[in-house]
C-alpha positions in Angstrom: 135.1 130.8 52.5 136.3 132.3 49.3 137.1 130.6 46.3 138.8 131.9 43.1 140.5 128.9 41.8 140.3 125.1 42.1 144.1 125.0 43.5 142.7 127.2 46.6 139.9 124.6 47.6 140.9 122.4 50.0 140.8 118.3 49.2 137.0 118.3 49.9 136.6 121.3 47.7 138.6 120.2 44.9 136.6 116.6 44.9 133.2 118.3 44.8 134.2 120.4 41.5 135.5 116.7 40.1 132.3 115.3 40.7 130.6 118.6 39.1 133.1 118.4 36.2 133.3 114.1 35.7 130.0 113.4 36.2 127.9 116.0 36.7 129.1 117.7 33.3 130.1 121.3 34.6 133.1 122.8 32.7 135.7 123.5 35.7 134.8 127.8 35.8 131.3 126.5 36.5 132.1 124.1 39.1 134.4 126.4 41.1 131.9 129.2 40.8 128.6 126.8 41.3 130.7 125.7 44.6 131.5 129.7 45.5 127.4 130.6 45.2 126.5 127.5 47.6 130.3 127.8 50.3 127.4 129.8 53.0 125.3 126.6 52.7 128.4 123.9 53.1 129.6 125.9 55.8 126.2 125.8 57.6 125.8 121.9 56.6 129.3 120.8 57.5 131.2 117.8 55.9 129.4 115.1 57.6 128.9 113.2 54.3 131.1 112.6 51.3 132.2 115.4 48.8 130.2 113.6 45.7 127.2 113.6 47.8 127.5 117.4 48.5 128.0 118.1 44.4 125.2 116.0 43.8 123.2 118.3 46.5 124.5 121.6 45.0 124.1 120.4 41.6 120.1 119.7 42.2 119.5 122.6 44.2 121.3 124.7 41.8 118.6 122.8 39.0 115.3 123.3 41.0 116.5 126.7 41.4 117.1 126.9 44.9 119.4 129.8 46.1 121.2 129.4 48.5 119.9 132.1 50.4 116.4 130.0 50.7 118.7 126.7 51.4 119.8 128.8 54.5 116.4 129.7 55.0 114.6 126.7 55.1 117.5 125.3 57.4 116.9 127.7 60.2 113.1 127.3 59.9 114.0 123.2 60.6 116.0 124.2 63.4 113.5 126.5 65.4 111.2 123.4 66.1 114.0 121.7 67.4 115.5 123.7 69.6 112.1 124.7 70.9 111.4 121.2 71.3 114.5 120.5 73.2 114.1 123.7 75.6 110.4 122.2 76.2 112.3 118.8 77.3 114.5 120.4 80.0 111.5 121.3 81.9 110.9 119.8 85.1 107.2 119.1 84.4 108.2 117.1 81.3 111.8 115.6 82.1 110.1 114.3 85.8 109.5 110.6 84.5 112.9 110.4 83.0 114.8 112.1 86.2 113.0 110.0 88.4 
């Protein structure tokens, strides 16, 4: 996803820079580029909550100093349990009580 301007963001888009610019206190360049930095981490995340929850996400990410690139990071490291823990489930051995 590229931005350049708030008019190219889609409705989600455009409500997370309000939130960053209303209440958050971002001028609008700031927003829309704050918003361009963290678009690889939205992406990953998907819009499963509200936009002002996702600018209030950026914005304290963004203030603890995490990149994005370590956002990303420490996503994927969540996920490896996971999946291992669901390719461990789909074994025989372990899914015989609930087949059965």
């Amino acid at each position: 996803m590229t931005i350049s301007t708030y008019e190219e963001l889609d409705r989600f888009g455009q409500g997370m820079v309000e939130h960053l610019v209303g209440r958050l206190r971002y001028g609008p360049d700031d927003a829309v580029r704050l918003l361009r930095e963290y678009a690889p981490v939205l992406e990953l995340l998907g819009k499963h909550y509200n936009c002002e929850d996702y600018a209030e996400r950026i914005h304290e990410a963004h203030a603890n100093g995490l990149t994005p690139e370590r956002w990303i990071e420490r996503i994927r490291e969540l996920e490896r349990p996971a999946s291992r823990n669901a390719k461990k489930a789909t074994t025989k051995k372990e899914t015989r009580g609930f087949l059965q």
